[in-house]
C-alpha positions in Angstrom: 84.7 114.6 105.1 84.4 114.8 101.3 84.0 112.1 98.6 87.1 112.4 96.6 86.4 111.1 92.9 89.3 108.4 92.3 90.3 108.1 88.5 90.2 104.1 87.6 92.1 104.6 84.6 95.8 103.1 85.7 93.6 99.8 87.2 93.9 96.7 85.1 90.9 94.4 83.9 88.4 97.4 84.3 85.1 95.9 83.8 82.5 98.1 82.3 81.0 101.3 83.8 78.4 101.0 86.6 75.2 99.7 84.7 71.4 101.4 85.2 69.7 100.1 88.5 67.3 97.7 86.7 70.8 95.6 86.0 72.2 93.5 88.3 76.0 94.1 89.3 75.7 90.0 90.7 73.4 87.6 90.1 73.0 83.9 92.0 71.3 81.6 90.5 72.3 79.0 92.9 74.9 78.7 96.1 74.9 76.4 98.7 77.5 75.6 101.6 77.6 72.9 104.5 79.7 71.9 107.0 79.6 68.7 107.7 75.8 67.2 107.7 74.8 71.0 108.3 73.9 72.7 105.3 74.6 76.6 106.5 72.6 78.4 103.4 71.1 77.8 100.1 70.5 80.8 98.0 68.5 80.7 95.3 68.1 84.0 92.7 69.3 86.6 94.5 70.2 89.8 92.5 72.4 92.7 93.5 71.9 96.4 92.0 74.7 99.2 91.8 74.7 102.1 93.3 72.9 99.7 96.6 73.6 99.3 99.9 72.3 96.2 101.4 72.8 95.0 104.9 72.8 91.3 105.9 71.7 89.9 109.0 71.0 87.3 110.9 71.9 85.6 114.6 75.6 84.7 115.0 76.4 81.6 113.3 73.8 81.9 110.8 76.3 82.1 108.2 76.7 85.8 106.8 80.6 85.6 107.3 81.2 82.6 105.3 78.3 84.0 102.7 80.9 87.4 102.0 84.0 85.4 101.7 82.5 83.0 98.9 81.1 85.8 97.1 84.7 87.6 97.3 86.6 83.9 96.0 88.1 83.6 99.9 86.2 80.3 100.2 84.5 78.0 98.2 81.2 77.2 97.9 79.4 73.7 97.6 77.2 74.6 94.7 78.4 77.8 92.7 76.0 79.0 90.0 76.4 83.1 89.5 76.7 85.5 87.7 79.1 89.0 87.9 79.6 92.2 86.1 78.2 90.2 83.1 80.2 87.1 83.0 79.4 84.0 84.6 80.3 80.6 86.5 78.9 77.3 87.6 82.0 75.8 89.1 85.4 77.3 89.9 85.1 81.1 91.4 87.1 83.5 88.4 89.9 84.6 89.4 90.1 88.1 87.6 86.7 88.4 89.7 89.0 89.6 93.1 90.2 92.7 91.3 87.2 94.2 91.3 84.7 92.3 94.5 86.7 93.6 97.9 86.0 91.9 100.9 86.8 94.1 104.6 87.2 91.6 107.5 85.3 92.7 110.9 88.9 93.1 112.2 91.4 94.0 108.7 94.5 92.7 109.0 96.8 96.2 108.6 101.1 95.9 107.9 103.2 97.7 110.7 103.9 100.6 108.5 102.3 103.6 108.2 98.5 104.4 106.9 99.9 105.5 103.3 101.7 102.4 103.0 98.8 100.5 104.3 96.7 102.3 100.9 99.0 102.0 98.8 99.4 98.0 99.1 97.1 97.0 96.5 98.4 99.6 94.2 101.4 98.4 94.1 100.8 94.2 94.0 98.8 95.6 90.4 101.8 97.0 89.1 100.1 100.8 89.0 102.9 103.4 87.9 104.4 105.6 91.2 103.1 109.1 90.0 99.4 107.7 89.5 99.6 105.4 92.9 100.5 108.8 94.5 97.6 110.5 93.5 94.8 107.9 94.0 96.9 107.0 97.5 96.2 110.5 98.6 92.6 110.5 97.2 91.9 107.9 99.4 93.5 109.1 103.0 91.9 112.3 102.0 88.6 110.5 101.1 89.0 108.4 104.8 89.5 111.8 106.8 93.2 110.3 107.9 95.3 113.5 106.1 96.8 113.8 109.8 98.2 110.0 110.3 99.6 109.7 106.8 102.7 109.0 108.1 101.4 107.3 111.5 101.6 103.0 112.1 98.3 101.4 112.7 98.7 100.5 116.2 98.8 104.8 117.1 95.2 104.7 115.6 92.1 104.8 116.9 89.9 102.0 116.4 87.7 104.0 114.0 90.3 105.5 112.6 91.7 101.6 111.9 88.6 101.0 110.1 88.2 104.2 107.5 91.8 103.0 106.7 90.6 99.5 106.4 88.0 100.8 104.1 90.9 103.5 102.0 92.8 100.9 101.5 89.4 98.7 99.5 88.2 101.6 98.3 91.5 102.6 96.3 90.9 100.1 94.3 87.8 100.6 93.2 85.7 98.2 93.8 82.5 97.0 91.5 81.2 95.0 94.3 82.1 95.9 98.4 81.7 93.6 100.8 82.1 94.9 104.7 81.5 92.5 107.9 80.7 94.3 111.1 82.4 97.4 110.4 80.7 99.8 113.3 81.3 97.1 115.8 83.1 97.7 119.5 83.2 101.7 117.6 82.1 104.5 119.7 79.0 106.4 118.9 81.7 109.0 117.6 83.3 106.8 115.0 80.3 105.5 113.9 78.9 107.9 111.8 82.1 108.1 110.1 81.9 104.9 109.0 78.4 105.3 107.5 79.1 108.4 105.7 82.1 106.4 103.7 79.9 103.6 102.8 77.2 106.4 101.8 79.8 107.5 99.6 80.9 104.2 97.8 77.0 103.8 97.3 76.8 107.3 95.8 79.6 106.3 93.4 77.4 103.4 92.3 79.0 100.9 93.9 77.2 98.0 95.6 78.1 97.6 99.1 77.0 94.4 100.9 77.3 94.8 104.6 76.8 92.2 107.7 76.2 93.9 110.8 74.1 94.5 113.5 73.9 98.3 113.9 70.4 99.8 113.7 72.5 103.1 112.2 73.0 101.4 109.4 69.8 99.2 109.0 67.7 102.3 109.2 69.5 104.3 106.1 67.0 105.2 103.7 67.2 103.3 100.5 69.0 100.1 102.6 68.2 96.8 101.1 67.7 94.4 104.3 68.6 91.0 103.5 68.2 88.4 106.8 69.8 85.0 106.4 67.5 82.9 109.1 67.6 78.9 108.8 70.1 78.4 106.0 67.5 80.9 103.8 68.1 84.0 102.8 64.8 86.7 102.9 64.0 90.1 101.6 63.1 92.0 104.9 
């Protein structure tokens, strides 16, 4: 498959182009989150590059989950001290922040309809005029490899094939900051690689692409940033 480049200019609230590597795209100063007596994580100075791909691990329960959906505003944290694309918080999780941090569940929710409809979702909740949405909607199948199942409901799709549209359907939107949990899981050593090669992509595009998983494919990339959260603590590894 080929990288299709995806114009952002029809996307509201764009934040600034991708900034050199030295930059951070996020910054935490501080985030903390418990349940109960149990204090899950606390993160002190962790900094995020663009054009990255780092992949968190860690046992089951360690956390990493609940660590993606507070940095994409799906949860809050305890203590909230970070900074994004420039701008910055130490309370309340910015709203205008979830247009540009995307967050792909291990198993994405997908409507009934068909694949394009599926990409074009977002599109259309930010108002984006019909001839453009067309465009960057076909960009994105194209982009995904899914040209064939345009037209085709999610439940006819493969379980690979749900996942590159789980990932058309963030990357359409173009993302500063994507955040993927377990994406290669219960996949076939066929669909796999497929999966990689996207995230590849985004990376190559200068995004920076957080992703919990397991998969030694993906661990061993060159260039991956290993980040292990062990003990509420989150290490370089």
């Amino acid at each position: 498959m080929t990288a299709a480049k995806i114009s952002t200019t029809a996307l509201p609230t764009a934040l600034p182009t991708a900034m050199p590597n030295n930059e951070s795209m996020l910054f935490i100063k501080r985030l903390t989150k418990s349940f109960g007596e149990r204090q899950l994580f606390a993160i002190n100075n962790l900094s995020l590059r663009p054009g990255t791909l780092y992949v968190l691990t860690g046992d089951n329960g360690s956390g990493k989950t609940t660590l993606l959906r507070i940095l994409a505003g799906l949860e809050p944290a305890d203590t909230l001290d970070m900074t994004f694309a420039g701008t910055s918080t130490t309370a309340v999780y910015p709203p205008e922040w979830r247009q540009h941090i995307i967050h792909v569940h291990q198993h994405p929710y997908l409507f009934q309809s068909n694949v394009e409809a599926n990409v074009a979702y977002g599109l259309i909740m930010r108002k984006v005029p019909a001839a453009t949405r067309d465009v960057l909607v076909s960009e994105a199948i194209h982009w995904a490899g899914l040209d064939a199942r345009r037209g085709v409901p999610p439940k006819r799709l493969s379980g690979g094939e749900r996942q590159r549209l789980a990932l058309a359907r963030a990357k359409v939107l173009e993302p500063k900051l994507l955040l993927v949990d377990e994406p290669t899981a219960n996949l076939d050593r066929h669909a796999r690689p497929q999966i990689v090669l996207l995230l590849q992509n985004m990376v190559a595009a200068q995004r920076t692409v957080v992703v919990a998983c397991h998969d030694r494919e993906i661990i061993d990339l060159p260039g991956v940033v290993r980040l292990d959260l062990t003990d509420g603590a989150l290490t370089t590894a």
